[in-house]
N, C-alpha and C positions, 0 to 999 in steps of 0.2 A: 073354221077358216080353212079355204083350201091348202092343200101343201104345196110347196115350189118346186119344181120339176129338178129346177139345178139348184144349187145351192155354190154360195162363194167358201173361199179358205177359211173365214171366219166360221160361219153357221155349220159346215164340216165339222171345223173340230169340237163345234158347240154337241153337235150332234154324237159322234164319239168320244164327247166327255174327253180330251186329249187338246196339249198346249197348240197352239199353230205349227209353232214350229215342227213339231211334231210330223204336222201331217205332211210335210214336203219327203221326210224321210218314208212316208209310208207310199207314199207315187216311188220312190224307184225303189223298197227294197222291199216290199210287200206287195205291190200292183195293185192298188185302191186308184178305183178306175177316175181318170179325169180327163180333161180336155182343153189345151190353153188356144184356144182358135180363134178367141179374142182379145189376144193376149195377154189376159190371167187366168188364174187357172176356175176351174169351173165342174161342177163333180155331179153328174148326175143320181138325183137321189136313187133311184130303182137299181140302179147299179152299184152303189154305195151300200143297201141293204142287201145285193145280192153277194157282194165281195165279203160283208160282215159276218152271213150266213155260211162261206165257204171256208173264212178260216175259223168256225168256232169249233171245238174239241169238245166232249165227254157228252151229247147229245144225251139228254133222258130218256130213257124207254116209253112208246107211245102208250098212252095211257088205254087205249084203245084199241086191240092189233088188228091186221090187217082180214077181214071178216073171208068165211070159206069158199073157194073160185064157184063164180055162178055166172061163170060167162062173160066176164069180164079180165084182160089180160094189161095190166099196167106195166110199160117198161119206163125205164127213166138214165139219164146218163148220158151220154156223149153221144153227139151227133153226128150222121153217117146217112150218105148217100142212099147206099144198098140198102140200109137197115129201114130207111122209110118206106122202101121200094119192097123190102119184105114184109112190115107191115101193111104195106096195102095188098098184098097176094094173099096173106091171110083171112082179111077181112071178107077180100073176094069168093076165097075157100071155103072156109068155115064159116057161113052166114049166121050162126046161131050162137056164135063168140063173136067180140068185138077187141081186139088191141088199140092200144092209145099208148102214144109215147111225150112224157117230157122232157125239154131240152135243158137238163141244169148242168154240164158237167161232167168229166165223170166221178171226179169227187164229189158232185152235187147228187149224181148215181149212187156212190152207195152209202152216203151217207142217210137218204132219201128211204133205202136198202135198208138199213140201220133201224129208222122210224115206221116203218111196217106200212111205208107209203106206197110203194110199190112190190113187183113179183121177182121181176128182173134188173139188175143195173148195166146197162155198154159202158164199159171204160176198155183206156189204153191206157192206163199211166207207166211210163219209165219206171223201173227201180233203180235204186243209185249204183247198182253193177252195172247198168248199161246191159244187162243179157235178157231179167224176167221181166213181167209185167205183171199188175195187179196182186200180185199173191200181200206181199208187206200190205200195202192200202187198204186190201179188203179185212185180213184177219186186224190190223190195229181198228180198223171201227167198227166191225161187226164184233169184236172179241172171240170169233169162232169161225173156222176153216168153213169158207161157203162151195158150194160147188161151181166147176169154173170149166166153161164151156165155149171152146173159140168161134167165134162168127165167121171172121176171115183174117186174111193179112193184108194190108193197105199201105200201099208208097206214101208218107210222107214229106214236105220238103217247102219250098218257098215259090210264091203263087208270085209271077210278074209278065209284065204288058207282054202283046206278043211282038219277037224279035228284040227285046231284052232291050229298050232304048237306053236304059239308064247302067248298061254295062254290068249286072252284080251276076258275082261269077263268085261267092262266098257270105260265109254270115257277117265278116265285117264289111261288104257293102253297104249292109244296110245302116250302119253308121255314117258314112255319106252327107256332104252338107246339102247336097240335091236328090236326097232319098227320102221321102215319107212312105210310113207302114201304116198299116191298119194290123190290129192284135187279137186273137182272144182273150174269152175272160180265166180271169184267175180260178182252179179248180179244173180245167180241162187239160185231159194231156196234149195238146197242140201248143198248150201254151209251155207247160210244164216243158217239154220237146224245146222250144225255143229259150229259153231261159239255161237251159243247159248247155245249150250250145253257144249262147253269148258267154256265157265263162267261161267257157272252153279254150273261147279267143280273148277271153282277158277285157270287152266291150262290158260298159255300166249301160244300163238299161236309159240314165238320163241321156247318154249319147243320141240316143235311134229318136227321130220325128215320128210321131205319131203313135210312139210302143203304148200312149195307153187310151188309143182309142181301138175301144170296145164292136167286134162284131160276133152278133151269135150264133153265127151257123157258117160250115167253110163255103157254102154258096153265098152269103153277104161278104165276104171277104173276097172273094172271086169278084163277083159284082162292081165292089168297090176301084178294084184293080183295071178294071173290063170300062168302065167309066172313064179311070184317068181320076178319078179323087184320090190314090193311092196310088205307088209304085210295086208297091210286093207287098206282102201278109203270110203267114204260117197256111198250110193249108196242103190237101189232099191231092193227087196225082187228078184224079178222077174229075175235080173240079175246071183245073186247068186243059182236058180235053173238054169237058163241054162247052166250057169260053174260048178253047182257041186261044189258051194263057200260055205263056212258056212258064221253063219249071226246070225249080233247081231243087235234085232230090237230097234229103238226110239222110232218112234211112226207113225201110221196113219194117214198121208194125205189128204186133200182135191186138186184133181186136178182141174182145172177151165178152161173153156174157155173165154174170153173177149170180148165184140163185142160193137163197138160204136152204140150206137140206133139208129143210123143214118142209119145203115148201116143192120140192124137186121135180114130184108126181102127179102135183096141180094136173087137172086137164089140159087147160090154157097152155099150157108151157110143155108138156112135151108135144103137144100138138104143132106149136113152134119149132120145136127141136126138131120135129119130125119134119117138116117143112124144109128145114137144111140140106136135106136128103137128098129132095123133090130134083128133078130135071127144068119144072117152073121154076125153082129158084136161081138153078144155074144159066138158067136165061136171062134170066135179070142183068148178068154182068155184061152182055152183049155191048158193045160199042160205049163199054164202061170199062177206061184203061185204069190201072194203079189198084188192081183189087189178084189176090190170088187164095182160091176156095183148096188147099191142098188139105190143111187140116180145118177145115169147117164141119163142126158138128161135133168134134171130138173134146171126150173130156182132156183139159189141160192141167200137171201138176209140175210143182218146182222141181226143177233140174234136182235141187241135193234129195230126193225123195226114192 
C-alpha cells in the first residue's frame, strides 16, 4: 500500500509511537515540521523522517567506510550559494573528478560526516557563547577533533518583500498578527540562528505564522517571499540581492568546511582546498553581496587553543 504523503495528528503520533498530545509540544519546542493551512494541523511525512533523522544521537559506525577517493568528491551539509557555484568550477576544472553535494543540514552534514557518507560537511552552527562555530558540533559527533577549514564569512539576517511593506524592523516583527514566515529545517544553522534570537526577545515560536513551514534551500525561501506566499524567512544577504529582497541583517557568519583527518589528503579535497586559492573562485563572488573571502582556505581553531 502506498504511503500518504501528509499524515494527520493522530497517524504522527501513531507514527512516533508518542500520546497526541505530545505532539503539539513537539511543533513548538522541537520543530517537527507541520503545516495548519487547512486548518489542522497536517505533517508531511518526508519531513517528519527527516526531522527524526536530525535529532537522533549516538549514530552507529558505518558498517562499511567510506571506500578510497577515485575520483569522486562527496560534500554534504548546509546550503550555500557560493558553495554550489564552487562546486561547479570544480567540475569544470578538474574533468577527471566529479563533486556532488547534498542538502541535509549542517547537523545533517556532519553527522552524515560521522557515517562515512561523505568527505566533506559545510556547516555554520552557533555555539552557545555566541563567538565559535562548529568546533562543540563536530567533536560531540564525530568523537574526534576534525579538521576545520573556513569557506567564507556570510551576512546573515531576515529575507523580506522589497521596501519592507509589512514594516519589521526586528525579530519580534515577526510575531505580528499580519506577519507570515517560511522557515528552515531543523539541523541547519539558519534555523538554529533564528531560534536563538527569538529567545533572545522572549517570542515562543507558536507566536510567528508560518515558523513551521519547511523550506530547503535560502533560494526557496527567497522565492517564497519574492512571490508574496511569505512575508520574511531566515536567510542569507546574497539571496536578498539576487531577488531584489530587502534585509534585515543579524549577524556575520563563519562558514566552515569539515574533514575527518583521516581523510585530509584525499586528492579530491585538497584539490578543492586548492581551488579556494584560485582567482576563478574569487570571481565567483562578483555581483554576490553578503559574502567576505578574508579568511577562506584557512585552517580554523578555537579561540582557547
Amino acid at each position: 500500500m502506498e504511503k500518504k504523503s501528509l499524515l494527520n495528528t493522530r497517524e504522527v503520533a501513531e507514527f512516533l509511537d508518542i500520546n497526541e498530545k505530545m505532539v503539539y509540544s513537539l511543533i513548538s519546542e522541537k520543530g517537527l515540521p507541520a503545516t495548519k493551512v487547512t486548518g489542522k494541523w497536517l505533517f508531511p511525512r518526508h519531513l517528519v523522517e527527516q526531522w527524526l533523522e536530525s535529532e537522533t544521537i549516538n549514530y552507529p559506525r558505518a558498517s562499511n567506510p567510506l571506500p578510497p577517493y577515485h575520483g569522486l568528491l562527496i560534500i554534504s551539509g548546509s546550503n550555500d550559494i557560493l558553495l554550489d557555484r564552487t562546486i561547479s568550477l570544480f567540475n569544470n576544472i578538474y574533468t577527471d573528478h566529479i563533486a556532488v553535494f547534498g542538502n541535509m543540514g549542517s547537523l545533517g552534514g556532519i553527522r552524515a560526516l560521522r557515517r562515512n557518507l561523505c568527505h566533506m560537511a559545510s556547516s555554520h552552527l552557533l555555539q552557545e557563547d555566541e563567538k565559535e562555530y562548529n568546533f562543540d558540533f563536530a567533536s560531540e559527533e564525530l568523537k574526534q577533533v576534525p579538521a576545520i577549514v573556513n569557506f567564507c564569512r556570510r551576512e546573515q539576517g531576515i529575507l523580506m518583500a522589497g521596501g519592507n511593506p509589512k514594516g519589521i524592523q526586528g525579530i519580534k516583527d515577526l510575531a505580528k498578527k499580519n506577519v507570515k514566515i517560511v522557515n528552515r529545517p531543523a539541523g541547519t544553522g539558519t534555523r538554529l540562528l533564528l531560534d536563538g534570537e527569538l529567545k533572545k526577545t522572549g517570542i515562543s515560536k507558536d507566536e510567528i505564522d508560518g515558523y513551521n513551514t519547511i523550506m530547503e534551500r535560502h533560494l526557496d525561501v527567497g522565492i517564497e517571499v519574492l512571490s508574496g506566499r511569505a512575508d520574511a524567512g531566515p536567510g542569507i544577504r546574497t539571496v536578498a540581492g539576487l531577488l531584489d529582497l530587502d534585509f534585515l541583517p543579524l549577524r556575520w557568519e563563519r562558514f566552515d568546511l569539515i574533514i575527518p583527518k583521516d581523510r585530509f589528503f584525499d586528492r579530491g579535497i585538497q584539490l578543492f582546498l586548492g581551488l579556494l586559492h584560485n582567482q576563478s573562485f574569487k570571481d565567483l563572488i562578483q555581483n554576490l553581496p553578503g559574502y567576505d573571502l578574508s579568511f577562506t582556505g584557512e585552517m580554523v581553531y578555537p579561540m582557547d587553543v
